[in-house]
MARMARDO-169719 format. One record per atom (N, C-alpha, C, O): residue in three letters; z, y, x. Coordinates in steps of 0.2 Angstrom, whole numbers, plus 5000, padded with zeros to 4 digits. Layout:
MARMARDO-169719
ALAZYX;...
//
This chain:
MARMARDO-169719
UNK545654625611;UNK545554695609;UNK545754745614;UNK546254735617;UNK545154795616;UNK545454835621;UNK545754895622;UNK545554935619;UNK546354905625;UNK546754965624;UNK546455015619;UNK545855015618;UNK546955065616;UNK546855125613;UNK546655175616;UNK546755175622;UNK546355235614;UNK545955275618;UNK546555305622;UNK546555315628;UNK546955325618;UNK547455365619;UNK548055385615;UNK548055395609;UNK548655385620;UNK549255395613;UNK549355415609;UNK549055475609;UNK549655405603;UNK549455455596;UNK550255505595;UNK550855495596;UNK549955555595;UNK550555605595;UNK550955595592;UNK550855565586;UNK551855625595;UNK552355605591;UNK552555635587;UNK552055665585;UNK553155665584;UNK553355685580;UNK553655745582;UNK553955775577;UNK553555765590;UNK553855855590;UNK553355925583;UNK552855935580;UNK553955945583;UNK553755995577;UNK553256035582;UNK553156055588;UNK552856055574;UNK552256135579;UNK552456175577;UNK553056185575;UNK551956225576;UNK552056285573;UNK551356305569;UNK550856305572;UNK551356325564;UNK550556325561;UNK550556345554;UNK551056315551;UNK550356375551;UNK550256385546;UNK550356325539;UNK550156265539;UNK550856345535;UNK550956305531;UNK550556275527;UNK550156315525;UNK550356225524;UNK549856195521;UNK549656225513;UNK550056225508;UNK549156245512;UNK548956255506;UNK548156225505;UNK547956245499;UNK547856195507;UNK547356185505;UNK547056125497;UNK547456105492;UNK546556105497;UNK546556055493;UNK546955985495;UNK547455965494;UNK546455965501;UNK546755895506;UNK547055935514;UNK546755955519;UNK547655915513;UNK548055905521;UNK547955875527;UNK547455855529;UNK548355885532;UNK548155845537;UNK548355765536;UNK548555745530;UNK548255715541;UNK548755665539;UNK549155655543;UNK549155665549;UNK549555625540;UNK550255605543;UNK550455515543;UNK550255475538;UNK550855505550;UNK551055435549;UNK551555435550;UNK551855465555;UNK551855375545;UNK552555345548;UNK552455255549;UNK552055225546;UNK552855235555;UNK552655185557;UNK553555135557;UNK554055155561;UNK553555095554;UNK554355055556;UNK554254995557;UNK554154945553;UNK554354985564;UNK554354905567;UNK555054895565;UNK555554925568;UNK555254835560;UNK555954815560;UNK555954745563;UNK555554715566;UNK556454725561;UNK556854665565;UNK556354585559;UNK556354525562;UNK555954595553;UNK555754565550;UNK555154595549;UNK554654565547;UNK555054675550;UNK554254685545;UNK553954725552;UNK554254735557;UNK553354745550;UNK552954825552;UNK552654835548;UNK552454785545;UNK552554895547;UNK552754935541;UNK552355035542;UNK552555085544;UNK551655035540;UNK551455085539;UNK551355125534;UNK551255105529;UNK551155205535;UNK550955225527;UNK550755285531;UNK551155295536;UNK550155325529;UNK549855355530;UNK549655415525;UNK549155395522;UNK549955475523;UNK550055515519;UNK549655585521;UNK549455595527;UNK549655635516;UNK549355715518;UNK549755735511;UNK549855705506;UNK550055795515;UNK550455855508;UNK550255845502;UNK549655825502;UNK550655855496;UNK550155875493;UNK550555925489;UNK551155915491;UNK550555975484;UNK551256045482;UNK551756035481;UNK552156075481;UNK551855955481;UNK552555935478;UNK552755885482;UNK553355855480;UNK552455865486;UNK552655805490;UNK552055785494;UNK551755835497;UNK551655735495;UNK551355675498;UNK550755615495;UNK550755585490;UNK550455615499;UNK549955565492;UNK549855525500;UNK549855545505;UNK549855485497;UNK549655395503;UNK549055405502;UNK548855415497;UNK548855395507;UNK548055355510;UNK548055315514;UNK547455315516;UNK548355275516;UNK548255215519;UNK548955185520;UNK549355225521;UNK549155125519;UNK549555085520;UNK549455025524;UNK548954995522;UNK549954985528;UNK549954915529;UNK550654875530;UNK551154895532;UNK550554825529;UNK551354795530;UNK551254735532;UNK550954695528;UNK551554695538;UNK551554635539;UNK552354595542;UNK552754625546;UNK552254525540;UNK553054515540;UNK552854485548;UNK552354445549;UNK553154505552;UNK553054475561;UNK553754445565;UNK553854415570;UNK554054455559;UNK554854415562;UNK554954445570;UNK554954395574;UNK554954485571;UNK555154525579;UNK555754505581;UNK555754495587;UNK556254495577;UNK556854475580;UNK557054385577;UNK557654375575;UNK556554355577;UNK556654295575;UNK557054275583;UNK556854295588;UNK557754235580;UNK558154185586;UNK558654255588;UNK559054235592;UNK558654325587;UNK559254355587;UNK559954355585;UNK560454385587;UNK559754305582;UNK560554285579;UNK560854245583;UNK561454245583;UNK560654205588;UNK560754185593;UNK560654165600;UNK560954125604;UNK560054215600;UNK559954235610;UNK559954305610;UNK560154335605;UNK559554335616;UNK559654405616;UNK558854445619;UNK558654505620;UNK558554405620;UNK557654405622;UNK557254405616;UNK557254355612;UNK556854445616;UNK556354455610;UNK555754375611;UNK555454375617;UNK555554335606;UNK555154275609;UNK554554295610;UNK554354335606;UNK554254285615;UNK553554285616;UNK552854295611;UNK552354325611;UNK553254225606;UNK552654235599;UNK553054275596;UNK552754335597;UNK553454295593;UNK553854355591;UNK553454425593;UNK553254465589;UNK553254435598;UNK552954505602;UNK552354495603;UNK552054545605;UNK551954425602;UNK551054425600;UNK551054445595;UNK550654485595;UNK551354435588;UNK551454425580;UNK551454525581;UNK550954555580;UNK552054545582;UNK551854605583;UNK551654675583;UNK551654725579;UNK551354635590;UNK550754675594;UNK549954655591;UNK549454675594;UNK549854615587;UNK549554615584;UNK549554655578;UNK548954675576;UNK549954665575;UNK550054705569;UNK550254785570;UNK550254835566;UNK550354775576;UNK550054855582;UNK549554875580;UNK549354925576;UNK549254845582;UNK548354855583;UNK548154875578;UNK547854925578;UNK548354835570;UNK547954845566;UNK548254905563;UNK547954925558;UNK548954965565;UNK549255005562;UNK548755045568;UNK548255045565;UNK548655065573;UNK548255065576;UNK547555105575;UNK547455155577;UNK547155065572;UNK546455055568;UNK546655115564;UNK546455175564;UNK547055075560;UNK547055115553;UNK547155195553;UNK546655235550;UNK547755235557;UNK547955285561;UNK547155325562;UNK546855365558;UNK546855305569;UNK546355315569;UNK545755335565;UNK545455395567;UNK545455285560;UNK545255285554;UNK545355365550;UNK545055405546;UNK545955355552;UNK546255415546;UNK546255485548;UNK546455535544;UNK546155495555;UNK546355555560;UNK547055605560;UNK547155665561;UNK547455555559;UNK548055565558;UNK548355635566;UNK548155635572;UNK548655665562;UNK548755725567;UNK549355705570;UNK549355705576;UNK549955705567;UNK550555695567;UNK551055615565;UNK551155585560;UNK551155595570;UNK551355525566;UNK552355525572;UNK552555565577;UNK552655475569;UNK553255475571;UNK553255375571;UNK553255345565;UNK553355345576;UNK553355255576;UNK553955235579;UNK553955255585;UNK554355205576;UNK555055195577;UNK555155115576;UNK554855085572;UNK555455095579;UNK555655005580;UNK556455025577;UNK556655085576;UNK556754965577;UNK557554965575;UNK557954925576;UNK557954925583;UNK558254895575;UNK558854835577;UNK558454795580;UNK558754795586;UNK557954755580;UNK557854695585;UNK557854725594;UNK558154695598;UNK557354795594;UNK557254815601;UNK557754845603;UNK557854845609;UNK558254875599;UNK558854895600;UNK559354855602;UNK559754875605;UNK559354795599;UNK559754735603;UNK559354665607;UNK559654615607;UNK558754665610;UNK558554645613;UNK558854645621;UNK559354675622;UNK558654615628;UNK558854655633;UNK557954665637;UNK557754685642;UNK557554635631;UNK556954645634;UNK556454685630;UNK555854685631;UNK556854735624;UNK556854765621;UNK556354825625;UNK555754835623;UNK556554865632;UNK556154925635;UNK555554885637;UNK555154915635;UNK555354835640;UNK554754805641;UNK554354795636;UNK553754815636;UNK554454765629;UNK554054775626;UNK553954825622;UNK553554825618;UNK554354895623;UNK554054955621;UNK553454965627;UNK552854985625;UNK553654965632;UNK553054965635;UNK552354935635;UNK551754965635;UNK552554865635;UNK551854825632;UNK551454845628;UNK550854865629;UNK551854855623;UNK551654895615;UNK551054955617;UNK550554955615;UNK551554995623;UNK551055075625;UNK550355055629;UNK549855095628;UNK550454995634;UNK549754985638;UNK549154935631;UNK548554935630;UNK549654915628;UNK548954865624;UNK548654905619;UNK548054905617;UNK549254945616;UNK549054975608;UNK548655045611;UNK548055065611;UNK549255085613;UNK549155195614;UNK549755205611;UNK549855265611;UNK550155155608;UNK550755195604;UNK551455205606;UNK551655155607;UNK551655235607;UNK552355235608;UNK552755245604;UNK552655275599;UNK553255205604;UNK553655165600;UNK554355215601;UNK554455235607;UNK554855235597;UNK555455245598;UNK555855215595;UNK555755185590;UNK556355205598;UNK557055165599;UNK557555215595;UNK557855255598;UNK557455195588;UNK557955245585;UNK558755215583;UNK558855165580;UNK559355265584;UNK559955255586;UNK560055235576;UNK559555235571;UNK560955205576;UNK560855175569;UNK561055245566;UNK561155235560;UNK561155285567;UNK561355365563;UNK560555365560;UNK560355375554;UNK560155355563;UNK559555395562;UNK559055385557;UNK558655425554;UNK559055285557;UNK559055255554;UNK559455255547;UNK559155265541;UNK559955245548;UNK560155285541;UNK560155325537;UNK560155335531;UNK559955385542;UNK559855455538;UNK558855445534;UNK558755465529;UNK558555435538;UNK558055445535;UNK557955375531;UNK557355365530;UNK558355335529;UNK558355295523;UNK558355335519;UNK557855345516;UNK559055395516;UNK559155425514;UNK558655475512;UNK558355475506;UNK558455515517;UNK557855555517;UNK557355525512;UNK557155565507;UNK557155465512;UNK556655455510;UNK556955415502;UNK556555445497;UNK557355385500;UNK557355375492;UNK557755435490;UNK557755435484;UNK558355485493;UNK558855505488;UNK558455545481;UNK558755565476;UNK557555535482;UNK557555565474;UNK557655525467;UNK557455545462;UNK557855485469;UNK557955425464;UNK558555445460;UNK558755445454;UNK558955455466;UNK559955455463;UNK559855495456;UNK559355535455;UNK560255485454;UNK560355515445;UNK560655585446;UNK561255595446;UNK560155645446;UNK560255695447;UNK560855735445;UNK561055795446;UNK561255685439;UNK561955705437;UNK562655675439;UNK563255685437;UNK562555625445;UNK562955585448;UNK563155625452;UNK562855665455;UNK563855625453;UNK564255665460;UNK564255625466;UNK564455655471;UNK564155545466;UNK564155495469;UNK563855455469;UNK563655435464;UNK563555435477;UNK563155395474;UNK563055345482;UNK562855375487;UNK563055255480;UNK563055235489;UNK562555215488;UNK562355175484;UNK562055235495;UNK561355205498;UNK561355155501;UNK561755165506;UNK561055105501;UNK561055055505;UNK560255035509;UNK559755045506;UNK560155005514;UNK559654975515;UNK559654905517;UNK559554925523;UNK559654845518;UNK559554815519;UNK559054785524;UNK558554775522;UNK559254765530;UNK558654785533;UNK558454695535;UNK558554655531;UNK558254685541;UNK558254605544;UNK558754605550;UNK558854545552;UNK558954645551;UNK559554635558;UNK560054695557;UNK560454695562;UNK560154745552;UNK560454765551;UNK560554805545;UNK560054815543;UNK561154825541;UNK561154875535;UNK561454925535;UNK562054935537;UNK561154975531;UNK561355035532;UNK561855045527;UNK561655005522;UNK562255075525;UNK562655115520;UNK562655175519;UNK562555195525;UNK562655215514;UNK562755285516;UNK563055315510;UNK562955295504;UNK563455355511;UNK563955375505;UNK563755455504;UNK564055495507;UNK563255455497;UNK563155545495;UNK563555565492;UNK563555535486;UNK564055625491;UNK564155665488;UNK564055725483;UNK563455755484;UNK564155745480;UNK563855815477;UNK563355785473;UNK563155735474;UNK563055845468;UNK562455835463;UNK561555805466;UNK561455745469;UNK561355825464;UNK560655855467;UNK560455895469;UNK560755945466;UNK559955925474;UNK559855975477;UNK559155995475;UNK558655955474;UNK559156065475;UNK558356075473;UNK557656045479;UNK557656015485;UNK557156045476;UNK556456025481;UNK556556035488;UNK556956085489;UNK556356005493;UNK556356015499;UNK557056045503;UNK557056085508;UNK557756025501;UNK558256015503;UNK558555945506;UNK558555895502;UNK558755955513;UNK558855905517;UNK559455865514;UNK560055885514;UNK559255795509;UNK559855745507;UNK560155735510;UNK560555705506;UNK560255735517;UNK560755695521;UNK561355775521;UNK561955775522;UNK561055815521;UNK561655855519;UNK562555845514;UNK563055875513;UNK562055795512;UNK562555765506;UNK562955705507;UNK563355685503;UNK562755675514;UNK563055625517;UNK564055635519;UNK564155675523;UNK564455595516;UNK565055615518;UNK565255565524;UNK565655585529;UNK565055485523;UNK565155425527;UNK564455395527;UNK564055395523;UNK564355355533;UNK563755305534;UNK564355255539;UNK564855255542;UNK563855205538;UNK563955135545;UNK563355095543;UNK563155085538;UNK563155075548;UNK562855025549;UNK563154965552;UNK563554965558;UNK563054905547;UNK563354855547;UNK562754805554;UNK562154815554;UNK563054775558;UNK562354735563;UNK562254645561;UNK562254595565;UNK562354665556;UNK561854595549;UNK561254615545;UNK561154675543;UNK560954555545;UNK560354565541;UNK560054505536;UNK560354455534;UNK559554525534;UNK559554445530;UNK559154405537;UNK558954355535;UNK558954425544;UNK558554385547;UNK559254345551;UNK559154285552;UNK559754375553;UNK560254365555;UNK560854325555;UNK561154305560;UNK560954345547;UNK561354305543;UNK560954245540;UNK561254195541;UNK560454225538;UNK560054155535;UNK560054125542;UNK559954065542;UNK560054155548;UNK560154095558;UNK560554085556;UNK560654025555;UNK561054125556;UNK561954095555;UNK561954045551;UNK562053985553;UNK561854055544;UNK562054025541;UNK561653965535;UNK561853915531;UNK560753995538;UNK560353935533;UNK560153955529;UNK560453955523;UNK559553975528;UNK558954005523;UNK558753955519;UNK558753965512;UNK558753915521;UNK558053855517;UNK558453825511;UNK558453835505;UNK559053775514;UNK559553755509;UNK560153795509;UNK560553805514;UNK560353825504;UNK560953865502;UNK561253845496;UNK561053845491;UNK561853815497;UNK562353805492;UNK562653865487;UNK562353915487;UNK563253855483;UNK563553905484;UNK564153915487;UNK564353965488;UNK564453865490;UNK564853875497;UNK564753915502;UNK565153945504;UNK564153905503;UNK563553935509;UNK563554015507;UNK563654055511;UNK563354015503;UNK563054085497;UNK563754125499;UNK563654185502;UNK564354095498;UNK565054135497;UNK565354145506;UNK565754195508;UNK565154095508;UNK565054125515;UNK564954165518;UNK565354195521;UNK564154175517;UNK563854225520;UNK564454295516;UNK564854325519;UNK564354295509;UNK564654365506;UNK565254375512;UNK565354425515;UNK565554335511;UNK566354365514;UNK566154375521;UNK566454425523;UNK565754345525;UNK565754385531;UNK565454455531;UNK565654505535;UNK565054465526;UNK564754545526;UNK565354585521;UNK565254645520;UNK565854565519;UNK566354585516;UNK566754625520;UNK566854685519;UNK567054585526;UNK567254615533;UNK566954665534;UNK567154715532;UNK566454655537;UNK565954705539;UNK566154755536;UNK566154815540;UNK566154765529;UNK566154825525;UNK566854855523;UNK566954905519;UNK567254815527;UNK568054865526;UNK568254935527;UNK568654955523;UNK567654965533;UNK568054995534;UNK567655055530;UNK567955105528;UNK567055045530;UNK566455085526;UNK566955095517;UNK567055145514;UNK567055035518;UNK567355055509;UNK568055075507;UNK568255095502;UNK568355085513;UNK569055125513;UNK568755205513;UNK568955235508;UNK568355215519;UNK568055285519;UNK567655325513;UNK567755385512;UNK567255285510;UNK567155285503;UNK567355275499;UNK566955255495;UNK567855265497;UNK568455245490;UNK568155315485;UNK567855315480;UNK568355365488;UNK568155425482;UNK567655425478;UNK567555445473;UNK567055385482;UNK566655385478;UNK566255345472;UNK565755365469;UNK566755275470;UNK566955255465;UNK567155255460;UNK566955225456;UNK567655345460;UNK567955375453;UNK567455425453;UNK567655455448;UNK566855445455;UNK566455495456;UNK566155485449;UNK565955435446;UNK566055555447;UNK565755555440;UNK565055525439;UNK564755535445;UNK564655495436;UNK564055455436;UNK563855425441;UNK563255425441;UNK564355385446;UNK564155325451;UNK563955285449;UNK564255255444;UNK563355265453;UNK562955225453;UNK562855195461;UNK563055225466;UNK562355125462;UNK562255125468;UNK561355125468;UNK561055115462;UNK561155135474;UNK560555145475;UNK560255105481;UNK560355125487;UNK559855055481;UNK559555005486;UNK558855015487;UNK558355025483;UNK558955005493;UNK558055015494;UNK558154945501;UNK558454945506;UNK557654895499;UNK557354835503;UNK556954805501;UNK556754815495;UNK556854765503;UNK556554695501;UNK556854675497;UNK556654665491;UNK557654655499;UNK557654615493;UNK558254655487;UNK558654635483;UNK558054715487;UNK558254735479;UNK557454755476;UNK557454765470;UNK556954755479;UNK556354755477;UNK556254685475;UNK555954675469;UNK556254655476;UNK556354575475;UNK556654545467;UNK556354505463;UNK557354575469;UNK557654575463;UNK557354595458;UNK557454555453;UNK557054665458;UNK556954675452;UNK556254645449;UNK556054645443;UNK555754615454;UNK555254585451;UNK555454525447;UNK555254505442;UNK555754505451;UNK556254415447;UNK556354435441;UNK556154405436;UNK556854495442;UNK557054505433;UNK556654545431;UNK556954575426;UNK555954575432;UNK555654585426;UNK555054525425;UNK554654535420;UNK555054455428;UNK554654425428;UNK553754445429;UNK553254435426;UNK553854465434;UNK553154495436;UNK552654425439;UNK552854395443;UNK552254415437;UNK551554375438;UNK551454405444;UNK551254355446;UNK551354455449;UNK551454475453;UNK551754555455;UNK551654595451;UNK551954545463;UNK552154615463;UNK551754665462;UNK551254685465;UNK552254715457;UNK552054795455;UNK552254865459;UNK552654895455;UNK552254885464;UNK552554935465;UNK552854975458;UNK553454975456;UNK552254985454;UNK552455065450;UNK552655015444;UNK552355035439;UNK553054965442;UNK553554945441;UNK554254925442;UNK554654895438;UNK554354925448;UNK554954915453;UNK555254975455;UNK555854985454;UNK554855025457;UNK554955085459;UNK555255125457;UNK554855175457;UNK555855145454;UNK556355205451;UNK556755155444;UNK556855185439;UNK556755085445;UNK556755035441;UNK557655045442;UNK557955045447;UNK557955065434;UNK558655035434;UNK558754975432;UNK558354945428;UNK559354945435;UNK559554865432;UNK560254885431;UNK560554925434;UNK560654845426;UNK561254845424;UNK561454785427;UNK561054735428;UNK562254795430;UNK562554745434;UNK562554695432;UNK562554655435;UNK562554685425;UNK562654605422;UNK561854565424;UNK561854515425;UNK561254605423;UNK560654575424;UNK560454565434;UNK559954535436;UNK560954605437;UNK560754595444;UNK561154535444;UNK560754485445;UNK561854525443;UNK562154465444;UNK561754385441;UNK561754325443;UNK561454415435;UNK560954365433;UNK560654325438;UNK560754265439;UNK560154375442;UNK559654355446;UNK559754335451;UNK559354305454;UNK560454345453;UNK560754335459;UNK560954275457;UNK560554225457;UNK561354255455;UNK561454175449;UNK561054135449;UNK561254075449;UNK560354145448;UNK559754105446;UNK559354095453;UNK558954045453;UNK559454145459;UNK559054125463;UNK559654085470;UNK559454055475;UNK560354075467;UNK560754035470;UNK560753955469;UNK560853915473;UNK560453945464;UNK560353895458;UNK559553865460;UNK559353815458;UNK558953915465;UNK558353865464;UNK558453855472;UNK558753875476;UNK557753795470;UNK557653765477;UNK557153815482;UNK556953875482;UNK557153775487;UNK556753845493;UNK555953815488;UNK555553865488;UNK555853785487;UNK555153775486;UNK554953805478;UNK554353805476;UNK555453825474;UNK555353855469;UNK555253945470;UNK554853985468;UNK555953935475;UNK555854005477;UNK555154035483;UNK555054085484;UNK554853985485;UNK554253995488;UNK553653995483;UNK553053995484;UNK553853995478;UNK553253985472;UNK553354045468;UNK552854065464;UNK553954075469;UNK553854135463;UNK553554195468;UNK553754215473;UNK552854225463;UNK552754285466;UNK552954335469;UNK552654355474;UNK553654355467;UNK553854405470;UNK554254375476;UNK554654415480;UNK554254335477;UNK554654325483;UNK554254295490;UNK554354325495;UNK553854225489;UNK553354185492;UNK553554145499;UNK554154165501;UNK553154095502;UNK553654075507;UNK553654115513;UNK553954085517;UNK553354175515;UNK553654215520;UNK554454235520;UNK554654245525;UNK554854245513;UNK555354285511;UNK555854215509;UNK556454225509;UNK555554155507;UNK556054105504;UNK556654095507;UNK557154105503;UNK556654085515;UNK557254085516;UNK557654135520;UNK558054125524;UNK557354205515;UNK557954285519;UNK558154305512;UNK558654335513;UNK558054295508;UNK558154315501;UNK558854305499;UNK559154355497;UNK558954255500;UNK559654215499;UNK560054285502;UNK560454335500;UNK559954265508;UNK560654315512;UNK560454365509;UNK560854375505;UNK559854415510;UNK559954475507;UNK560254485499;UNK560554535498;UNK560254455496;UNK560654415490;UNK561554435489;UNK561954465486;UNK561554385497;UNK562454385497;UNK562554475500;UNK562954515498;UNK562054505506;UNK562254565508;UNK562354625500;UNK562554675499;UNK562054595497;UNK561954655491;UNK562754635487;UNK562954685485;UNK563054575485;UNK563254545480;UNK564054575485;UNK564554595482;UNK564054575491;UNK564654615495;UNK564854665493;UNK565454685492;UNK564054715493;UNK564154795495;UNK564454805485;UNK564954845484;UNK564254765480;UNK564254765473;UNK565054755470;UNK565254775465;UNK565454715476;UNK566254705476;UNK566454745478;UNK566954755475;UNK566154785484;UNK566554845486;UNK566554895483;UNK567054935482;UNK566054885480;UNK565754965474;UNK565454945468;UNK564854945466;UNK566154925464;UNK565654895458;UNK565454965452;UNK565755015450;UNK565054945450;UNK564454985449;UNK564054955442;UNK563754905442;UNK563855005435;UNK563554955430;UNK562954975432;UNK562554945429;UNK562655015436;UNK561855045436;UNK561655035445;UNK562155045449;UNK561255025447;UNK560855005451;UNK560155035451;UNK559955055446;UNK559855055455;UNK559455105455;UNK558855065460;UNK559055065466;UNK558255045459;UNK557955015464;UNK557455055467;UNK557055075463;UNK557255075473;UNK556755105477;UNK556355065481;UNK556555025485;UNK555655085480;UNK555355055486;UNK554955115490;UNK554355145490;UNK555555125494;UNK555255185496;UNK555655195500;UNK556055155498;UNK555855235507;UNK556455215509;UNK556255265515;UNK556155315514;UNK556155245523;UNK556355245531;UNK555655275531;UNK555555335534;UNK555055255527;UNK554355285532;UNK554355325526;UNK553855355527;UNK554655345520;UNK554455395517;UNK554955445520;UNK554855505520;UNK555455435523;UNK555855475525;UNK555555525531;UNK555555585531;UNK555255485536;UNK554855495540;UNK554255545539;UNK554255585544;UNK553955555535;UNK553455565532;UNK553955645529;UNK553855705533;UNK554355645522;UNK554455685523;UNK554955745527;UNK555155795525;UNK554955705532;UNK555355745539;UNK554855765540;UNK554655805535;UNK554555775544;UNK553555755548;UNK553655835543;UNK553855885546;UNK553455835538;UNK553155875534;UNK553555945533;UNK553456005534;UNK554055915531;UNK554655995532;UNK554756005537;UNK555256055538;UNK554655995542;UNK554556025550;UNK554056075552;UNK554056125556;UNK553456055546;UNK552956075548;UNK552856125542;UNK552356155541;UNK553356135540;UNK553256205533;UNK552656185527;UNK552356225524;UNK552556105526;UNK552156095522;UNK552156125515;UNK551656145512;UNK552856125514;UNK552956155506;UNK553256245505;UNK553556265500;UNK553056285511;UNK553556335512;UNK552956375507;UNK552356375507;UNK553356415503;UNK552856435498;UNK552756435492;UNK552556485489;UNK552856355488;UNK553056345486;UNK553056375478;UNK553556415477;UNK552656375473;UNK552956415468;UNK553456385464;UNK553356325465;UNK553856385460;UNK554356365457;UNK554356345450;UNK554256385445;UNK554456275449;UNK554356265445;UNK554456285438;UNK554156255433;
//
């Protein structure tokens, strides 16, 4: 395939009249992570965003990070192919505004700046290298409308492939188009993932010794996050709130989906006794059952597990009877940054 015609612009703010029409401009958000790439393709709409194009593919980018420091070669074909096709799509769409962000793997690679560059001669795209504040925050940005509008507390999580986000909100809810990370009191990102911890410690075959393994390492990890956040445990209507793969995961396991449903996973409460179920039941099968169940498949068979033990950690730190599942998260966050920059919703009548 040959190069792109030319770069697709970034995410600096304009200046321009706010949007009022029928259809919008389009916007993109792009996240090359350390397991997925990950696009969506969106235009205003009075109250938010309507998707027009999406793609998603698993490329394993940081496949062998867990124990070298070089991105592999088929790693960065796998890709820069999945480039290309994020790419097309953009294009198709005449997207005006897009913002494309890599994360932990380019970030801890040491060959991480060349393949952003590759990226830019083969594709047009330029890729940003985003810091882990940043990454955190617009997890946030993108599901806090989930949190339980009556909660004074509430911990975010992401789960990512090479790393997880925590984020500890406080205060209520805030009206439309007010920035959620406002409400942030503590974040850390933890530099485990489910790509990283299943190297360490074994994807395919997991015991429960193995299983409690992993937990306790990412337990550590999370000491010093849960000392800082302690208040927000007695906080009135706390809950936790997950947005990844595998708390989308989860909840398709436990609603027994014939296959995956966005628009029933999506704003999906689970009570801590049925998460522990599922977590229990998916400790207990084999990789090849677990490659068999729809919501999971053998791309995900053996990251599941660890992203399993990473949630079963954050759930000790912060036990919690409500759960809150999002599939929504970093590129809707993107998306609605993009947009409140650009005064999409300034105007506004009130509901």
């Amino acid at each position: 395939m040959s190069p792109a015609k030319g770069p697709v612009r970034t995410h600096r703010p304009r200046r321009r009249r706010p949007w009022r029409g029928a259809r919008g401009p389009a916007y993109a958000a792009l996240d090359l992570g350390t397991n997925n790439c990950r696009l969506l393709v969106a235009e205003p709409t009075y109250y938010g965003f309507r998707v027009i194009d999406a793609f998603s593919r698993i490329v394993r980018l940081g496949e062998g990070l867990g124990s070298a420091t070089h991105l592999s070669d088929a790693a960065i074909e796998r890709a820069i192919e999945a480039l290309k096709v994020c790419r097309s799509k953009m294009d198709a769409r005449g997207v005006v505004r897009a913002r494309l962000i890599a994360t932990e793997a380019c970030r801890a690679a040491d060959n991480g700046p060349s393949f952003i560059e590759r990226v830019r001669s083969e594709t047009g795209l330029s890729l940003e290298v985003v810091d882990r504040r940043t990454e955190a925050f617009l997890a946030v940005t993108g599901c806090a409308s989930l949190a339980d509008p009556q909660a004074e507390g509430v911990v975010v999580f992401d789960i990512g492939g090479g790393s997880t986000e925590i984020i500890w909100l406080a205060g209520g809810a805030q009206r439309h188009g007010t920035d959620p990370c406002q409400r942030v009191r503590a974040w850390e990102s933890l530099p485990t993932g489910v790509v990283t911890l299943a190297e360490r410690h074994g994807g395919v075959h997991v015991t429960r010794e193995s299983f409690e393994a992993m937990v306790r390492e990412v337990e550590r990890l999370l000491t010093g996050f849960a000392e800082r956040a302690k208040p927000a445990r007695h906080a009135r209507g706390f809950h936790l709130l997950g947005t990844s793969g595998t708390v989308t995961t989860i909840a398709g396991v436990h609603l027994d989906l014939p296959r995956y449903d966005r628009r029933q996973v999506d704003g999906l409460w689970m009570a801590g006794c049925d998460v522990s179920r599922v977590i229990d039941r998916l400790v207990t099968t084999g990789y090849a059952d677990r490659a068999a169940n729809p919501c999971i498949g053998r791309e995900r068979a053996d990251l599941v597990l660890a992203g399993c033990a990473i949630l079963e950690a954050i759930r000790r730190a912060f036990p919690s009877e409500r759960l809150r599942i999002a599939d929504r998260g970093l590129r809707e966050g993107i998306l609605m940054t993009l947009m409140r920059e650009d005064g999409a919703w300034q105007g506004r009548r009130s509901s």
